[in-house]
N, C-alpha and C positions, 0 to 999 in steps of 0.2 A: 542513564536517562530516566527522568523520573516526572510525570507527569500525573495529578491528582483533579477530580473534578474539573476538568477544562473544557470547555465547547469544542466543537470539533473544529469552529476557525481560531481558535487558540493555539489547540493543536497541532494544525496543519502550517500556524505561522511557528511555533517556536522550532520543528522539523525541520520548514525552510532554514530558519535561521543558523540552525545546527548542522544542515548539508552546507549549505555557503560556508561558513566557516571552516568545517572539514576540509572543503574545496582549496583555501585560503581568497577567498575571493574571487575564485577563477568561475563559479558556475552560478547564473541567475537562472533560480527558478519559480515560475509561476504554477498557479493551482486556480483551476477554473471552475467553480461548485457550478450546478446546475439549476434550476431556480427551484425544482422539486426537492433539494438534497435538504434535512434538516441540520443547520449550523449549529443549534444550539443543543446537540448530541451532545451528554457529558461520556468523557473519554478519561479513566484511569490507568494507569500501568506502570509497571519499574521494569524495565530491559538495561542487561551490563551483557558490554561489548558484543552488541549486535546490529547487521550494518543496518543501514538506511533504508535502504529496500522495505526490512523485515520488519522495522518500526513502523514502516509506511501502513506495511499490510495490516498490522495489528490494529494500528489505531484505524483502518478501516472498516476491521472485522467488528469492533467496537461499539464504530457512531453508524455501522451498519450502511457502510455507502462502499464504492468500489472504485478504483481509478484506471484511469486510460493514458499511458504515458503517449503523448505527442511530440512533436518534431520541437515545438515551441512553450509547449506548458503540460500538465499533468491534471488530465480532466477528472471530477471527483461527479460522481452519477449515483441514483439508486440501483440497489441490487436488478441486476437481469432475472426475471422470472425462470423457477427452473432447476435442474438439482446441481448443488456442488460438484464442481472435477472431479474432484474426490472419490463421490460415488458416483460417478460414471462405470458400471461394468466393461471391463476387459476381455476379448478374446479368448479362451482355455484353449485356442489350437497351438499352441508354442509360440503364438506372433506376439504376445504380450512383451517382450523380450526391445520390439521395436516403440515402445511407449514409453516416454520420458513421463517422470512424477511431477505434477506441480511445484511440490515438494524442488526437486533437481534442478528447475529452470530456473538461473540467476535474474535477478534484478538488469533494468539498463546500470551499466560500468557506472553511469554518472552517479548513482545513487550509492554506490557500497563504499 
């Protein structure tokens, strides 16, 4: 997948377009931008053989907005103020062990 200079609703439709199809038609998805979110983010990138999900999050990471998967569509928002998961500090009591990585937690099934 190869996506060059596109807006992030260019983006976000050719994605659709490319989950649906993976689907074979079986899955309609929507993307609800937010009235704050900038559309016309340009978004670059090459991804091979990586799922949906992780393409989602990139082109996220990108046009700098974040999503909210819903029961009926996949809400697209500016960033929440505040630090990345990421660097969230950890426990050092040996509990760390019960903390799944961002990293670790799949996508919903529909997207991969």
């Amino acid at each position: 997948m190869e996506i060059r200079e596109a807006t992030l609703d260019s983006a976000l439709e050719y994605l659709r377009q490319q989950i649906i199809k993976a689907s074979d038609g079986g899955l309609k998805l929507s993307f609800v931008l937010q009235a704050d979110v900038n559309r016309s983010a340009l978004v670059t990138l090459r991804l091979n053989d990586v799922p949906s999900w992780d393409a989602l999050r990139y082109v996220g990471q990108l046009a700098g907005v974040q999503f909210t998967v819903d029961q009926d569509a996949i809400l697209v928002r500016p960033p929440v103020p505040g630090p990345p998961v990421s660097a969230v500090k950890l426990p050092d009591d040996g509990e760390a062990s019960n903390f799944v990585s961002p990293s670790e937690v799949p996508g919903p099934p529909y997207l991969q």
